[in-house]
C-alpha positions in Angstrom: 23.6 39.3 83.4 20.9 41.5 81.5 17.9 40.0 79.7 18.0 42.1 76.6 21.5 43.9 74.8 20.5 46.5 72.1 22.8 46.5 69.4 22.9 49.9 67.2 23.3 49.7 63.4 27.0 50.8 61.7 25.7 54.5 61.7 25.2 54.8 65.0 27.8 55.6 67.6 26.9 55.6 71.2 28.2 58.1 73.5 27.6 60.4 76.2 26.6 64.3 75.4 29.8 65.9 77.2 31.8 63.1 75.5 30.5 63.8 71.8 31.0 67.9 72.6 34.7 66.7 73.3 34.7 64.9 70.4 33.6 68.1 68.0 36.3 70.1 69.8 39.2 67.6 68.7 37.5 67.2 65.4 37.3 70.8 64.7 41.5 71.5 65.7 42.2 68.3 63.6 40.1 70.4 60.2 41.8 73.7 61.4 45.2 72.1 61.0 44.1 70.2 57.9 42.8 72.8 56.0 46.2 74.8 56.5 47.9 71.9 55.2 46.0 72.3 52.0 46.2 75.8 51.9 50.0 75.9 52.5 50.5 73.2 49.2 47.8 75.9 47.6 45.1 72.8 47.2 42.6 75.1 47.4 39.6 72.9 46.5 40.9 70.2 48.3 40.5 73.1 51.5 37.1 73.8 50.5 35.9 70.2 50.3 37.3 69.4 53.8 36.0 72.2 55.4 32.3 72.3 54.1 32.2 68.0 54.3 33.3 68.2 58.2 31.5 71.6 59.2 28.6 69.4 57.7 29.3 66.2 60.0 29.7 68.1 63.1 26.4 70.1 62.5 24.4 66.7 61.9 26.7 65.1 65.2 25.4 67.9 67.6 22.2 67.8 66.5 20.9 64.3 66.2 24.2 62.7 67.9 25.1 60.5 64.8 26.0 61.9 60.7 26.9 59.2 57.3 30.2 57.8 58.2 30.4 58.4 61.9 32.6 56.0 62.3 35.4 58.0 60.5 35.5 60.2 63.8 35.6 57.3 66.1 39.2 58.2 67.3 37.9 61.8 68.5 34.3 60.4 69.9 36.2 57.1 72.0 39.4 59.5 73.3 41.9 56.8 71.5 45.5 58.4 71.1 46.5 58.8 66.9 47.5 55.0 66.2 46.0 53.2 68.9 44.1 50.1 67.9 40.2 50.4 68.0 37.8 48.8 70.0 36.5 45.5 68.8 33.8 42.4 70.0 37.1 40.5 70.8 37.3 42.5 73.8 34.3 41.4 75.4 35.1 37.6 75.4 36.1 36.0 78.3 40.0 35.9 78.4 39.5 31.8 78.2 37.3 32.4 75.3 37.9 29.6 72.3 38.4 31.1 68.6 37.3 28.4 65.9 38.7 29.8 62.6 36.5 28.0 59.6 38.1 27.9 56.0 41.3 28.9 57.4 43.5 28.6 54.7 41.5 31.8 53.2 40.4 33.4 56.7 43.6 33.7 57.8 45.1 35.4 54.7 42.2 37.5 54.6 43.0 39.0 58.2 46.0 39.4 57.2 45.3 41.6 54.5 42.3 43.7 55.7 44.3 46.8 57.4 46.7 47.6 54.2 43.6 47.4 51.6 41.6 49.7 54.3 44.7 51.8 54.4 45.1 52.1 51.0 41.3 53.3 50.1 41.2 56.0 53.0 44.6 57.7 51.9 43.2 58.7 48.9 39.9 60.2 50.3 42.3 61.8 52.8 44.7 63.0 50.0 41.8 64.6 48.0 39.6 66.0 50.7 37.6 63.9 51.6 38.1 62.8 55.4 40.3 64.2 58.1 43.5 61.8 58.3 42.2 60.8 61.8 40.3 58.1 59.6 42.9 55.6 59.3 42.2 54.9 62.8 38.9 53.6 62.3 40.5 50.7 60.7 40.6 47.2 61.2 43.3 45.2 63.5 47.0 44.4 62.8 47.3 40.9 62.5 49.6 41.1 65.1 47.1 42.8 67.1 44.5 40.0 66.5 46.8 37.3 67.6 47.2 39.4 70.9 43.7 39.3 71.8 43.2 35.1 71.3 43.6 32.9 73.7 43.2 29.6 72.1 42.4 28.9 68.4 40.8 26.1 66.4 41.9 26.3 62.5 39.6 24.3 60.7 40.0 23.4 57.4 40.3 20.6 54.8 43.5 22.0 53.2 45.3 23.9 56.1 48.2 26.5 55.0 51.5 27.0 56.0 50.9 29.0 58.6 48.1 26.9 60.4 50.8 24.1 60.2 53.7 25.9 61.5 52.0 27.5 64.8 49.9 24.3 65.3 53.1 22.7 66.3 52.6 19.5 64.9 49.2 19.4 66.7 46.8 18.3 64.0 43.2 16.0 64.1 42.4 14.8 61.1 38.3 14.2 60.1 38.6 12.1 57.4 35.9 9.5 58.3 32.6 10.6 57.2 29.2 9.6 59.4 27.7 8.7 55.9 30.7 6.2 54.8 31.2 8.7 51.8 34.7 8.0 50.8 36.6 11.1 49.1 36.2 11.1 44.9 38.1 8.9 42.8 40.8 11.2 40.7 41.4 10.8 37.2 44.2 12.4 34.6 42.7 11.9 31.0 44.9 13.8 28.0 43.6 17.5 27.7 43.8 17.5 23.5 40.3 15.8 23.3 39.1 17.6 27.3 35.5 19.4 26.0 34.5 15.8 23.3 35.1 13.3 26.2 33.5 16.0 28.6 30.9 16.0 26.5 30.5 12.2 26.6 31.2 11.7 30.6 28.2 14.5 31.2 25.9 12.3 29.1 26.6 9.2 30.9 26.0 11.2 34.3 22.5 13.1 32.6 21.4 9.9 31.9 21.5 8.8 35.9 19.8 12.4 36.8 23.0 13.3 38.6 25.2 16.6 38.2 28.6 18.1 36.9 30.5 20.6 37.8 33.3 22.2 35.4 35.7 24.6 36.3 37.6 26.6 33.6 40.6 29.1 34.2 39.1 32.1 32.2 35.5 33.7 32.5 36.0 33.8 28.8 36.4 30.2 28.7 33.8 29.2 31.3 31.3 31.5 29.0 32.4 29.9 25.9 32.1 26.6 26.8 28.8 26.7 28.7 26.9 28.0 25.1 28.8 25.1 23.3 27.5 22.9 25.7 23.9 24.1 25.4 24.4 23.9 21.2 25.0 20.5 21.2 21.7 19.7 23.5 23.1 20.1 26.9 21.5 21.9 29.7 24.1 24.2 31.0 25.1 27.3 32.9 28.2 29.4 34.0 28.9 30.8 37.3 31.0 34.2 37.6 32.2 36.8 39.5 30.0 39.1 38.5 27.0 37.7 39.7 25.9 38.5 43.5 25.8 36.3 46.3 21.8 36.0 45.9 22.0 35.2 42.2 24.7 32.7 43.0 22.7 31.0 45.1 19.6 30.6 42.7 22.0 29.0 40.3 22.9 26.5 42.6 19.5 26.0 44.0 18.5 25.5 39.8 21.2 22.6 39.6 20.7 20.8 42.8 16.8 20.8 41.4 17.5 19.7 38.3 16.9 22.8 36.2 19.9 22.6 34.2 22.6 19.8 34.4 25.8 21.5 34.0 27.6 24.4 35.9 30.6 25.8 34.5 32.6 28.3 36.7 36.1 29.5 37.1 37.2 30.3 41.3 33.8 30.0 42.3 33.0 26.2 43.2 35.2 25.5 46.0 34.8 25.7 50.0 31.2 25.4 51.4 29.6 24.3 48.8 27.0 21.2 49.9 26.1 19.5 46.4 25.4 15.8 47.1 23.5 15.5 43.5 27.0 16.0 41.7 28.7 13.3 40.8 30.9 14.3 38.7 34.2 17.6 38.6 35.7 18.0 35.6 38.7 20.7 35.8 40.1 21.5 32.4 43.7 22.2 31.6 44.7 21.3 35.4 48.2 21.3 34.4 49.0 24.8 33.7 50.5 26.5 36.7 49.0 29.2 38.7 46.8 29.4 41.9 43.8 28.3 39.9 45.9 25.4 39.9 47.7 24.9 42.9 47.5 21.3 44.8 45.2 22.8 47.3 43.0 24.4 44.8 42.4 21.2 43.1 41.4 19.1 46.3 39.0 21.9 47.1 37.3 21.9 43.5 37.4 18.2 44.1 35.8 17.7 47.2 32.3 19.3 45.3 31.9 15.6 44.6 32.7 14.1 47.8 28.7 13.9 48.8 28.0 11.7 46.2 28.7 8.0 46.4 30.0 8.2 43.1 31.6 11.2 43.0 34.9 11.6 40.7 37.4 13.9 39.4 39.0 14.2 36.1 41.7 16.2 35.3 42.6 17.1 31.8 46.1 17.5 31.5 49.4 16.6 29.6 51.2 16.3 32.3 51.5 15.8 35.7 52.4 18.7 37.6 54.3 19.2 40.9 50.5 20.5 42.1 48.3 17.9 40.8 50.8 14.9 41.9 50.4 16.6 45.4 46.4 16.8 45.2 46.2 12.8 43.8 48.3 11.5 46.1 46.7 13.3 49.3 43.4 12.1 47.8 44.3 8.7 47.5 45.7 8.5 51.2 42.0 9.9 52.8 40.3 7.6 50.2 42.3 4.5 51.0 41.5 5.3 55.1 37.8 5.7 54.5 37.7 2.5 52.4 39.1 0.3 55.1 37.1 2.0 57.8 33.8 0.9 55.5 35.2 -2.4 55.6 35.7 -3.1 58.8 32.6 -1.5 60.0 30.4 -3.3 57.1 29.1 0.6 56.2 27.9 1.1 52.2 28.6 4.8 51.4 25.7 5.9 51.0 24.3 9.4 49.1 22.0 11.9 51.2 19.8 13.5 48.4 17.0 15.7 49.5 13.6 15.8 48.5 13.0 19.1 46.5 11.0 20.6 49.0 14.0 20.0 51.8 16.5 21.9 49.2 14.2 24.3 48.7 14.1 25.1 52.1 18.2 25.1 53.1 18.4 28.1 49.6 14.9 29.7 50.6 17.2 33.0 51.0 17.6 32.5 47.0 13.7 33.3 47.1 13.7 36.6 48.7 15.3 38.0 46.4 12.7 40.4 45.7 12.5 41.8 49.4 16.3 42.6 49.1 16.5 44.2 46.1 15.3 47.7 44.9 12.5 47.4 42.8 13.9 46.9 39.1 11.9 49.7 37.3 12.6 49.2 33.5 12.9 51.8 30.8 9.9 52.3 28.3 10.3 50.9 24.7 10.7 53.8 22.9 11.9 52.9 19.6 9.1 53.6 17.7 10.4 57.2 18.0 13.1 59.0 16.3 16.1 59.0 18.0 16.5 62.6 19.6 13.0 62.4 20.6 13.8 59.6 22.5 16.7 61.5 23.8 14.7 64.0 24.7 12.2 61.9 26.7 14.8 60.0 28.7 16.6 63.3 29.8 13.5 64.4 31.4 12.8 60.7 32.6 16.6 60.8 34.3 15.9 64.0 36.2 12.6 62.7 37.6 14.1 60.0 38.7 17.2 61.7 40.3 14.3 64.3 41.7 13.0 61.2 43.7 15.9 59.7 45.0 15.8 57.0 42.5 19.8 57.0 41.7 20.3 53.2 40.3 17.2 54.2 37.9 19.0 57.3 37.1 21.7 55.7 36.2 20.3 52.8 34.1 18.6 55.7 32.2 21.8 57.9 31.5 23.6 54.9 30.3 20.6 54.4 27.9 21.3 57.9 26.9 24.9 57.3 26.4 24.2 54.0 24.1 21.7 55.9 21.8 24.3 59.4 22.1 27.1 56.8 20.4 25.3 54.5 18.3 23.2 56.9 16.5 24.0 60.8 17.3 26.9 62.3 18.0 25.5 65.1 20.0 22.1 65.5 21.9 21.1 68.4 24.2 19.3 68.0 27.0 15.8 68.5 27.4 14.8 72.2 28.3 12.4 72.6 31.1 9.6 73.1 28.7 9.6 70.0 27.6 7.3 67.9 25.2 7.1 65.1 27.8 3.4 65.6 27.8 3.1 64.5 24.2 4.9 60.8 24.9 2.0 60.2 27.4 -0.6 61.1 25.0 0.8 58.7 22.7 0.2 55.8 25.2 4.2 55.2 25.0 4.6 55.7 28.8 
């Protein structure tokens, strides 16, 4: 047993001197072979690109042991045959180790489909040049090859797939009694001709008790649409997208959970993990039409957002009962009906956690550091006081500066300013010259 275990970042692969000049050697009959290749089907630039890109690596390699994308070469540095799996943490458990797979009906699918969509990015930097075809070994496992390396495995999830099923053998525990006597939501069907007026009235009712709703739409269009109808007729709301990152995600959530706004409208995005005891309410508009948005799973997922609160439901607009949502209402009904009669013969009330704000504030604190993760967001001058090809002008000079010191996303928030005023206004504009007025823009005060 050791005390302390240094773990290296991505960049970083650890090996031996001798080992790494090994390595180089197999690396550099692997571009010798490549390049010919090009040559031979007279992709001449492709050649060039190949060459100079790994001539590059292998200089950087010998000289401070590691170069960007080191892991490309992994099947030269680690002596692994063309094909053969890589190494992974998997191979340091115990051989008795226990696998717990959470949110299983989208981890497993996600396994499975990891090694095709690495596959099918690195062929095309391979086809154009861009790495040696060695780099489809750095890749991640079969699924085949993952199931080789588990002993014993754990799916947990409240809407297991087919496949969880099937190689669980009939071996399933169910967790539907909750420690809190919460008792899954009440689902209703309500016609979806008059969904976003009797929306509007069932979010009132819940404003009015300082409690939550969550909305789910099946377009980002919709979701959009909807939220700024909802905030015209006096209603605090916001829409979640797949746009946003993980960090802005979170703020939004943090904003509802403290009362900020009433109202989150999304589309895919309010399903597993989510930990919202202050909604009470999940409305899911047109939850007949058929799709994966849709499906019977999808629907007791979205549902389950209201399953912290003591008065959580579920209404589904629809005009119909589909296949899906039949599914979802009747699996609902047979957890509820088991939680109800354990309440009653344990004399528990279902009762709602809600935290204090300073407690939620400190389970989405991450949504606070926002700042220490980001780049800093420089914003471009006002400059239209100017005419427009001396603003031009200015931000050409402004763009290079920025390039000159490594500041790319600035850069490029400036040469998309460029491109908006080039389209809107000018058809052509040169850039600046080195000589350059840029001087007279700061005597001006403008920057």
């Amino acid at each position: 047993k050791k005390d302390k275990l240094t773990i290296y970042p991505a960049r970083h692969f650890v090996t031996t001197r001798s080992r790494l000049k090994e390595a180089v050697r197999s690396i550099e009959a692997e571009l010798e072979q490549r390049v010919l290749e090009f040559e031979e089907a007279g992709k001449l630039l492709e050649a060039q690109r190949i060459k100079t890109r790994t001539r590059f690596d292998i200089e950087l390699m010998l000289e401070f042991g590691y170069c960007p994308g080191i892991e490309n070469y992994s099947r030269h540095i680690s002596g692994r045959k063309p094909g053969e799996r890589p190494s992974v943490l998997l191979d340091y458990f115990p051989r008795d180790f226990l696998l717990i797979i959470d949110e299983s009906h989208v981890t497993i699918p996600q396994l499975q489909g990891m090694y095709m969509g690495d596959r099918s990015r690195k062929l095309s930097l391979i086809e154009y040049g861009f790495r040696l075809p060695s780099a489809l070994d750095n890749r991640p496992l079969y699924f085949e090859e993952f199931e080789s390396l588990i002993n014993q495995v754990i799916f947990v999830s409240a809407t297991p797939a087919e496949f969880e099923l099937e190689r669980c053998k009939g071996e399933v525990v169910e967790q539907i009694v909750r420690p809190t006597g919460l008792v899954d939501p009440e689902i209703i069907v309500r016609p979806s001709s008059t969904q976003v007026e009797d929306l509007i009235k069932e979010i009132k009712i819940r404003v009015a008790k300082n409690e939550r709703v969550l909305v789910t739409t099946l377009t980002k269009r919709m979701a959009e649409d909807l939220s700024a109808y909802l905030t015209e007729v006096g209603l605090r709301s916001r829409y979640l997208h797949s746009e946003l990152e993980a960090i802005e995600r979170m703020e939004l959530l943090r904003g509802l959970r403290l009362g900020e706004f009433d109202v989150l409208v999304g589309i895919n995005l309010l399903r597993e993990g989510l930990d919202l005891p202050e909604v009470s309410l999940v409305a899911i508009l047109d939850a007949d039409k058929v799709g994966f948005l849709r499906s019977a799973r999808s629907i007791i997922q979205t549902a389950g957002r209201s399953a912290r609160n003591a008065a959580g439901t579920v209404i589904l607009y629809a005009d119909e009962i589909t296949p899906a949502m039949e599914q979802a209402i009747a699996e609902t009904s047979r957890r509820r009906l088991i939680q109800l009669k354990y309440n009653e013969e344990h004399n528990i009330t279902p009762k709602t956690i809600i935290k204090t704000r300073e407690q939620v504030l400190a389970t989405t604190q991450i949504a606070s550091l926002e700042s220490e993760f980001r780049t800093s967001e420089e914003t471009i001058p006002d400059l239209s006081s100017l005419p427009i090809d001396e603003q031009i002008e200015l931000l050409y000079q402004m763009m290079k500066e920025a390039s000159d010191n490594l500041e790319f996303e600035f850069a490029i928030k400036i040469r998309d300013k460029i491109r908006e005023l080039k389209k809107n206004f000018i058809p052509r504009a040169k850039p600046l010259k080195k000589k350059s007025r840029y001087g007279k823009f700061k005597r001006r005060g403008i920057i």
